[in-house]
Legacy VTK file of the C-alpha trace (Angstrom):
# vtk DataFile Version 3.0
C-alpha trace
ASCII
DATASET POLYDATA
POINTS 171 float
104.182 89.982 -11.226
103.315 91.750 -14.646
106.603 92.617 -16.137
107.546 96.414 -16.238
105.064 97.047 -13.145
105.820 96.815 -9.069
103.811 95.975 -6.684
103.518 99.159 -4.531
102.016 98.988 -1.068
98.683 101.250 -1.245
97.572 101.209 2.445
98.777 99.469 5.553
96.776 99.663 9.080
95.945 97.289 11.958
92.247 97.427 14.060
92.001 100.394 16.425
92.289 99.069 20.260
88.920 100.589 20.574
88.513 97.306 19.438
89.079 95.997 22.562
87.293 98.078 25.005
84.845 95.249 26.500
87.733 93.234 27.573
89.615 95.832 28.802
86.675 96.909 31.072
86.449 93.298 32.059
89.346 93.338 32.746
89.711 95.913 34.628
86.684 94.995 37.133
88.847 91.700 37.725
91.417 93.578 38.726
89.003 95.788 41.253
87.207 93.006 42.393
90.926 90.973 43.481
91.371 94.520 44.766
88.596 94.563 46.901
89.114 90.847 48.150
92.710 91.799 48.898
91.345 94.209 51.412
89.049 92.325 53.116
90.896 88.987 52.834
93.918 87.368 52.787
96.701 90.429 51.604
98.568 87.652 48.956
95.567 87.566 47.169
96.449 90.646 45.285
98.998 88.995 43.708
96.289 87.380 41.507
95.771 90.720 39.625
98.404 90.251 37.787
96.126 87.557 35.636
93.772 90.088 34.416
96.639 92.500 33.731
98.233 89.883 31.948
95.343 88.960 29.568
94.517 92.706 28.848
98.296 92.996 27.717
97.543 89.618 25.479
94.391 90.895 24.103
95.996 94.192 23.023
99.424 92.360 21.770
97.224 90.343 20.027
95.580 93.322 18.065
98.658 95.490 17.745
100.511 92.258 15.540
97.276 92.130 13.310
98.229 94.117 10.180
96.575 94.196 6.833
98.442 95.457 3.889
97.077 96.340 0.706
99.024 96.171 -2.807
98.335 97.329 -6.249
97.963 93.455 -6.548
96.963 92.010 -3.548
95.529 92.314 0.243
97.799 90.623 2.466
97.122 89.540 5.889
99.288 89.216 8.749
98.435 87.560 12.414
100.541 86.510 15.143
102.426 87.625 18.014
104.701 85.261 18.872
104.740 83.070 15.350
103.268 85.134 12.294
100.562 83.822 9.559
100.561 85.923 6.707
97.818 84.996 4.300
97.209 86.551 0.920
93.677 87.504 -1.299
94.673 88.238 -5.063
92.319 91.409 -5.824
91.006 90.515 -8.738
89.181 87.244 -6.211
87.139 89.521 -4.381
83.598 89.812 -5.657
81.738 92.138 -3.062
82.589 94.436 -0.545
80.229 95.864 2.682
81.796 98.177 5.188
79.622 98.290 8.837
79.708 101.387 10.937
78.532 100.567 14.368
77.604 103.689 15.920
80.745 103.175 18.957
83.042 103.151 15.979
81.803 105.851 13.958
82.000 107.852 17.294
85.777 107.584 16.818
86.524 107.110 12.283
86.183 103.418 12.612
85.060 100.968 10.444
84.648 97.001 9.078
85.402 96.211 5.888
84.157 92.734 5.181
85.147 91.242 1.971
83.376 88.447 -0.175
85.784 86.383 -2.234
86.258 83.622 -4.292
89.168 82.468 -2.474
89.320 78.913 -1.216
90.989 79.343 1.768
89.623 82.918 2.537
86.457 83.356 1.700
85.430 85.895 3.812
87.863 88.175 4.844
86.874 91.548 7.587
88.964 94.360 8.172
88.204 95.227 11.119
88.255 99.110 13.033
90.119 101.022 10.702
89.766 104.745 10.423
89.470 105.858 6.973
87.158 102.735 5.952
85.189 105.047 3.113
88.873 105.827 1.277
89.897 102.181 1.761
86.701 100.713 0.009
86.761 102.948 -2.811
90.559 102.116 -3.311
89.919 98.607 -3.023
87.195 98.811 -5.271
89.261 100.505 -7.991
92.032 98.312 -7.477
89.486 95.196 -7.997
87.789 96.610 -11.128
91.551 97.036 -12.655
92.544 93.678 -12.068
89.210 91.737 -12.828
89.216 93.802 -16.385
93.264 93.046 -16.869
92.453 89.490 -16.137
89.029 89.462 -17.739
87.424 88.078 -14.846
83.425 87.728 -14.863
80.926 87.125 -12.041
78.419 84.630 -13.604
75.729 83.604 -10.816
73.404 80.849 -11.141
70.261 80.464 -9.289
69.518 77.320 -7.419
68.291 75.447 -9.975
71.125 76.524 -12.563
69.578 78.536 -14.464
71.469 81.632 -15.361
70.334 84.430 -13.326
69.991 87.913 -15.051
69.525 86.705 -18.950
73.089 86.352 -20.870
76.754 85.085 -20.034
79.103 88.129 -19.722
82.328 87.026 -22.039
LINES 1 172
171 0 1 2 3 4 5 6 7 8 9 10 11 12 13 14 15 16 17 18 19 20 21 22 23 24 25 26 27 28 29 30 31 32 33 34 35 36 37 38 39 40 41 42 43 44 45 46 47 48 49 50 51 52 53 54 55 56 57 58 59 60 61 62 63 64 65 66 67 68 69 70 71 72 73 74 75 76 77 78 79 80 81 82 83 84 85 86 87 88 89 90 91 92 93 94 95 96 97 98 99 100 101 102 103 104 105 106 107 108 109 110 111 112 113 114 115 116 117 118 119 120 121 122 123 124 125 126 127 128 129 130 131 132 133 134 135 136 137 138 139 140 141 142 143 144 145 146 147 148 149 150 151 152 153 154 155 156 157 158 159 160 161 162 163 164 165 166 167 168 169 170
């Protein structure tokens, strides 16, 4: 931490379960279909919808414990229901940012934010079905710029040959 400043939390969300909305229709027809069987069949069988119920309450515990945090300093990452992984991207390693509006999530303010880094262990990192994804890029992106200037960090890309690409070596 840079002394005399605090990391201060700048945004916090997790995806939208609209996320989800395939499996929960699959789901659902499981259910219908052990339903339907039920009726016809052997009554115990219904019993077996309580699989598909199951796995649509997994699929949405599993999106509801997916958070993603962003800090003055960092984007942190948290996954897990039972045991948590939290993973961390220093700003200042993220070199490019794209945010993807399919046209089901821009029905309801959703978005993916999908982040190019220079981090070893995440390279690519998505941020997936968040409202608001317009205000969280542009934050990001200011945060970024501040911390690649404070740390003087330069993109320098070489071709495939290694030349320099674009003329002259930023300093």
């Amino acid at each position: 931490m840079v002394p005399g400043m605090t990391e201060e939390i700048l945004w916090k969300g997790r995806p939208s379960q609209w996320l989800n909305l395939g499996k929960y229709l699959a789901g659902l027809i499981g259910v219908a279909g052990i339903a339907v069987a039920g009726m016809f069949s052997f009554p115990l069988i219904w019993a077996a919808a309580v699989l598909p119920l199951a796995w649509m309450v997994w699929v949405c515990l599993q999106t509801r414990c997916r958070v993603y945090e962003l800090t003055t300093e960092r984007l942190r990452l948290y996954d897990g229901v039972f045991n948590q992984t939290i993973d961390e991207v220093e700003l200042y390693r993220v070199k490019d940012t794209t945010m993807e509006r399919p046209f089901w999530f821009r029905m309801f303010g959703l978005s993916n934010l999908h982040l190019d880094t220079s981090d070893r262990s995440h390279p690519q990192v998505t941020i997936k079905a968040v409202p608001d994804g317009i205000d969280l890029r542009e934050t990001l992106r200011k945060q970024v710029e501040y911390w690649r200037d404070r740390k003087r960090v330069r993109e320098v890309d070489f071709d495939e040959g290694g030349e320099l690409e674009g003329g002259d070596l930023l300093t």
